[in-house]
C-alpha positions in Angstrom: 62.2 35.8 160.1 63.4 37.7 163.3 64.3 35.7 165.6 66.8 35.3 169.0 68.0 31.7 169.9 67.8 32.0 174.0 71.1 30.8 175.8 69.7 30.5 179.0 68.0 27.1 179.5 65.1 27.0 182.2 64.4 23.5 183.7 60.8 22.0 182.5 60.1 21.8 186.6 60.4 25.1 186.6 58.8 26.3 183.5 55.7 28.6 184.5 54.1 26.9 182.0 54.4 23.4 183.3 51.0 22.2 184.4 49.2 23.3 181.2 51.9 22.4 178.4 52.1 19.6 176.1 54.6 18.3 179.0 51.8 18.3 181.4 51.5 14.8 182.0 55.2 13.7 181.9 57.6 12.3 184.4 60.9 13.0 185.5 62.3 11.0 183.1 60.2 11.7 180.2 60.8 15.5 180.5 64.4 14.9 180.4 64.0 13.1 177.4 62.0 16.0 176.4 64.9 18.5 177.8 67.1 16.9 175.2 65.3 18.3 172.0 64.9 21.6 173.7 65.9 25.0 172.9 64.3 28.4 173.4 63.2 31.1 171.0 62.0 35.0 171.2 60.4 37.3 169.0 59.6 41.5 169.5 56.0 42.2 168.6 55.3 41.7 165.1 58.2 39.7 164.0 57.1 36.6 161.5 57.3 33.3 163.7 56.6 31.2 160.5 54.8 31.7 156.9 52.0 29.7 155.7 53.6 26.9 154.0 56.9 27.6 154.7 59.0 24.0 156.1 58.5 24.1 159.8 61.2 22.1 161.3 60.0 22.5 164.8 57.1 22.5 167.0 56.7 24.7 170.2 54.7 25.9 173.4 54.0 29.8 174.3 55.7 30.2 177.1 55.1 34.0 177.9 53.6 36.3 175.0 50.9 36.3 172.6 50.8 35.6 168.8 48.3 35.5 166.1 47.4 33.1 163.7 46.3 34.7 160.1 45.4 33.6 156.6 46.1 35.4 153.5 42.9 35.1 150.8 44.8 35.2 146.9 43.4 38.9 146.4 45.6 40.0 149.7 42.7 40.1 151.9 44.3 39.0 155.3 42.0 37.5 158.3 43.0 37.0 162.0 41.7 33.4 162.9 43.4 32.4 166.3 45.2 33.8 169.7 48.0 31.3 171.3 48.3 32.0 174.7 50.8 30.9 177.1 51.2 27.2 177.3 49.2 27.0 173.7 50.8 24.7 171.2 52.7 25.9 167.8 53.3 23.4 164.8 51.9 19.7 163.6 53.6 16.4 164.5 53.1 14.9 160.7 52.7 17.9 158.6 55.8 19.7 157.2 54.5 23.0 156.5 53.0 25.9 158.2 48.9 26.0 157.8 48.8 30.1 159.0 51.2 33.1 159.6 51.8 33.3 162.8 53.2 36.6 164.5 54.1 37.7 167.5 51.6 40.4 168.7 53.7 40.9 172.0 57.2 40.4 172.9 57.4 36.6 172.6 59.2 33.6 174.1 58.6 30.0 172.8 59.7 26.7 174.2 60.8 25.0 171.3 61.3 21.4 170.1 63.0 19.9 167.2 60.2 18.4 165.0 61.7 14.9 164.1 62.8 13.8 167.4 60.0 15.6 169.5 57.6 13.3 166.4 60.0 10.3 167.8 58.5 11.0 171.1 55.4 10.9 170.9 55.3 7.4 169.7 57.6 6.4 172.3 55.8 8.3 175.3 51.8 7.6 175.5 51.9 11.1 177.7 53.3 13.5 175.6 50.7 11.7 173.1 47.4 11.9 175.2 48.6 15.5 176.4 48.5 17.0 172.5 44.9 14.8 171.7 43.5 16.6 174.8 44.5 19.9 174.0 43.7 19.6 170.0 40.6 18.3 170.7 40.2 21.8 172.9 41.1 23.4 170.3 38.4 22.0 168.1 36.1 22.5 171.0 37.2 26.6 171.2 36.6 26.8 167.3 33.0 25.8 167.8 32.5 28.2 170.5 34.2 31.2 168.6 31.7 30.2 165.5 28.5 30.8 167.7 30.8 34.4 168.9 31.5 35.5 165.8 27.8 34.4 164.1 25.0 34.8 167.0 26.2 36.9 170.1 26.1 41.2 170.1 28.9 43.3 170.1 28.7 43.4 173.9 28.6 39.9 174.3 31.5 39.4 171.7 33.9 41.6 173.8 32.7 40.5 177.2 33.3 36.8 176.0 36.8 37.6 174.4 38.0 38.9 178.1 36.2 36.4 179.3 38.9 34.0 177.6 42.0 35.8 178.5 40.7 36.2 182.4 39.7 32.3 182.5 43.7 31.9 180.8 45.3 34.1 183.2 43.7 32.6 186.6 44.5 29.1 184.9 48.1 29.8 184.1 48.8 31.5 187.5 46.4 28.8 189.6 44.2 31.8 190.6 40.5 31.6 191.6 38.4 33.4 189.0 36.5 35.1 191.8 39.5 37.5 192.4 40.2 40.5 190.8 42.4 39.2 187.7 44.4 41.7 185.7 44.6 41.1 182.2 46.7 42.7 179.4 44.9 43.1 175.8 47.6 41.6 173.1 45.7 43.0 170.1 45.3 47.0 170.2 41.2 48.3 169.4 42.0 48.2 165.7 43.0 44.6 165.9 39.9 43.6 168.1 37.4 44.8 166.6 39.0 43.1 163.4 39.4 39.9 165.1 35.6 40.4 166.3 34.2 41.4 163.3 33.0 44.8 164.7 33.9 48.4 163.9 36.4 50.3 166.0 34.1 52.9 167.3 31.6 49.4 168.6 34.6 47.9 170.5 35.5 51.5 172.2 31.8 52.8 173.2 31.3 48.6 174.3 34.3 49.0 176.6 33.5 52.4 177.5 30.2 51.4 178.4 31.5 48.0 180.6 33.7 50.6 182.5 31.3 52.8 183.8 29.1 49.7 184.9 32.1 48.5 187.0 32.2 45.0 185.2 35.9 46.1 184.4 38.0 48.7 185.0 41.5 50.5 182.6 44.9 50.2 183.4 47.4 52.0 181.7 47.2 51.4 177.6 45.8 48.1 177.3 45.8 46.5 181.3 42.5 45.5 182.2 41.6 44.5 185.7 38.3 42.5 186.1 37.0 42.9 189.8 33.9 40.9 189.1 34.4 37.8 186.6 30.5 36.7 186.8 29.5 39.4 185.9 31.3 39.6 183.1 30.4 36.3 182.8 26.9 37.2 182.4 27.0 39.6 179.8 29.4 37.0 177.9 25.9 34.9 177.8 28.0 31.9 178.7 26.8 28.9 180.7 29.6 26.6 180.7 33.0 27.1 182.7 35.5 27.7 179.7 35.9 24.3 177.8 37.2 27.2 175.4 40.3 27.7 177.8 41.7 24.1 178.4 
């Protein structure tokens, strides 16, 4: 596992992270409690953060990065099944080993907190404890969703409603209308995407190509993508609802 412990120790008030973390709810005095099982990790793209069923003996938010979560069939066959995002939440409270692979697909930085007294915690503080129901019932809410993706909606509505996620994450994470252009970067290449998607490379790239030259988005650079018009996008994403994917 390649990993680099962080000496330099940023202040949950000051964490960009903050208002969408597990820490969300918590006071002064409960995130110094919270301070005091801290510690900070990194990983390059496509270092191992954890093994399925390997001993986790810490839990952790995303701070800045993406990783995947992956499962292994017996006969080697490997599937992408999950994104965590900035401010997304790594590891169980109760459950000793890892349930999926996870690897960094970007450069990666992790607030991290010792599993037994960060477990202590959340029987001692009701906010830390209402703050992870809320967002693992979210969770459960965005698995639904990417069911209907993956099993009902086109190949243009599959990639429309996966940017759709990342440009609902980035306004949310910055406090940024979604009406405003928002610039988001891809964390999986084509290959990856169109894995993750269940489509064929050449779908993803003429799909992309296609939103392009309509003006719904527009390329920046190798994988920057700015989206000047988020309804639109919005639109062809087929979705009704405001992003209970994206809590």
């Amino acid at each position: 596992m390649l990993h680099q412990k962080l000496s330099n120790h940023i202040s949950c008030g000051d964490c960009a992270i903050r208002h969408r973390a597990v820490c969300a709810r918590c006071d002064d005095d409960e995130l110094a409690q919270l301070e005091a099982v801290k510690f900070y990790r990194s990983y390059p793209a496509g270092a191992a953060v954890v093994w399925s069923g390997e001993q986790m003996d810490f839990v952790a938010s995303v701070v800045s990065g993406i990783a995947a979560l992956t499962q292994t069939m017996e006969d080697g066959r490997r599937q992408m099944v999950g994104l965590l995002l900035p401010s997304d939440f790594v590891g169980r409270p109760g459950r000793n080993q890892a349930a999926y692979d996870v690897t960094a697909t970007t450069e990666l930085v992790m607030c991290c907190f010792r599993k037994k007294p960060f477990e202590q915690l959340i029987v001692k503080l009701p906010h830390i404890a209402h703050r992870l129901l809320e967002m693992t019932l979210d969770e459960l809410d965005a698995a639904r969703e990417w069911m209907l993706l993956l099993g009902r909606k086109t190949a243009r509505e599959k990639i429309a409603s996966f940017l759709c996620i990342l440009a609902r994450r980035e306004a949310a994470l910055h406090m940024k209308s979604v009406g405003s252009t928002i610039l988001i970067e891809l964390p999986l290449t084509r290959e990856e995407l169109a894995d993750y998607l269940g489509l064929t490379l050449e779908t993803v790239s003429r799909q992309i190509s296609a939103l392009r030259r309509e003006g719904v988005l527009n390329l920046v650079g190798k994988r920057g993508i700015s989206v000047p018009d988020f309804d639109a996008l919005q639109d062809i994403a087929g979705d009704d609802v405001d992003g209970a994917i994206l809590s």
